[in-house]
C-alpha positions in Angstrom: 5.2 17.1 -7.6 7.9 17.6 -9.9 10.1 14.9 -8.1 7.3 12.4 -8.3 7.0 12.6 -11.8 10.5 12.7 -12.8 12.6 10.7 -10.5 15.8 11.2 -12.5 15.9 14.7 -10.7 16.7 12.6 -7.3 18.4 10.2 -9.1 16.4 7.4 -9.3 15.0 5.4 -12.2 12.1 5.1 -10.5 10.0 5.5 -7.3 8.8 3.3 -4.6 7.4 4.3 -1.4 10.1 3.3 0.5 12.5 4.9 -2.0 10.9 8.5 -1.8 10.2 7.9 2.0 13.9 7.5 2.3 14.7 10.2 -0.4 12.1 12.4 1.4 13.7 11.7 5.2 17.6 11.5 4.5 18.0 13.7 1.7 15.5 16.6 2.6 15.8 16.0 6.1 12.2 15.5 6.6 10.5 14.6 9.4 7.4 11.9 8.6 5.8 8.4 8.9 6.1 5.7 6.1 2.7 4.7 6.3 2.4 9.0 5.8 4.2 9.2 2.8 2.2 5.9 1.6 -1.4 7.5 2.3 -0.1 10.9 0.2 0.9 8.6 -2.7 -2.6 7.1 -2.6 -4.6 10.4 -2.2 -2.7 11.3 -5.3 -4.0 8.2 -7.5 -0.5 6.6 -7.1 -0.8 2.8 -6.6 1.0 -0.4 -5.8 2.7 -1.9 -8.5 4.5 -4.6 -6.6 2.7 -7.3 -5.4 2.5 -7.6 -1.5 3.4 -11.2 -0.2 1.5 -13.6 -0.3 2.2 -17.0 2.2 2.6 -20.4 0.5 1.1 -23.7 1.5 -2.3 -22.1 2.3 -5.3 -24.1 3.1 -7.7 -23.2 -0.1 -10.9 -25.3 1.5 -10.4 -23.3 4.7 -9.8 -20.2 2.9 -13.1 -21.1 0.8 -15.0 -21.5 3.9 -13.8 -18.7 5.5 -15.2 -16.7 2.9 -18.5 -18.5 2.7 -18.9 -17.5 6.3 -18.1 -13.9 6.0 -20.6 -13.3 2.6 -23.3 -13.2 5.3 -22.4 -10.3 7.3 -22.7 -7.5 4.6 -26.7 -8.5 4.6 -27.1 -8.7 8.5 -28.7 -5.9 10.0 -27.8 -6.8 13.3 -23.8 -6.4 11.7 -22.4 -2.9 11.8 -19.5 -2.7 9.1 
């Protein structure tokens, strides 16, 4: 936990998961999954602080009605989420 709390110990300013993930794999010789190293940083209380991508020129009204037609399936019994 010490190397996620101080990255200058690694040599890093700071961490991201790819960062450690690569830090963890190449430098410790570690075998493990991204998306493993990105669920441990979560169960920690670790979060995102770069914003994923978002795609331009999106359609708002069919986004807005996308949405519309999804409110209704949290109430429907019939609708196992």
């Amino acid at each position: 936990m010490d190397l996620i709390r101080n990255p200058q110990l690694a040599g890093q300013s700071r961490w991201t998961a790819k960062k450690f993930y690569s830090h963890f794999t190449d430098e410790l010789s570690v075998e493990i999954g991204y998306i493993m190293v990105v669920r441990w940083f979560h169960e920690r209380g670790f979060a995102r602080k770069v914003p994923r991508f978002w795609p331009d020129r999106q359609d708002e009204k069919s986004r807005e009605a996308f949405v519309q037609q999804h409110k209704v399936y949290p109430a429907d019994p019939e609708i196992d989420l």
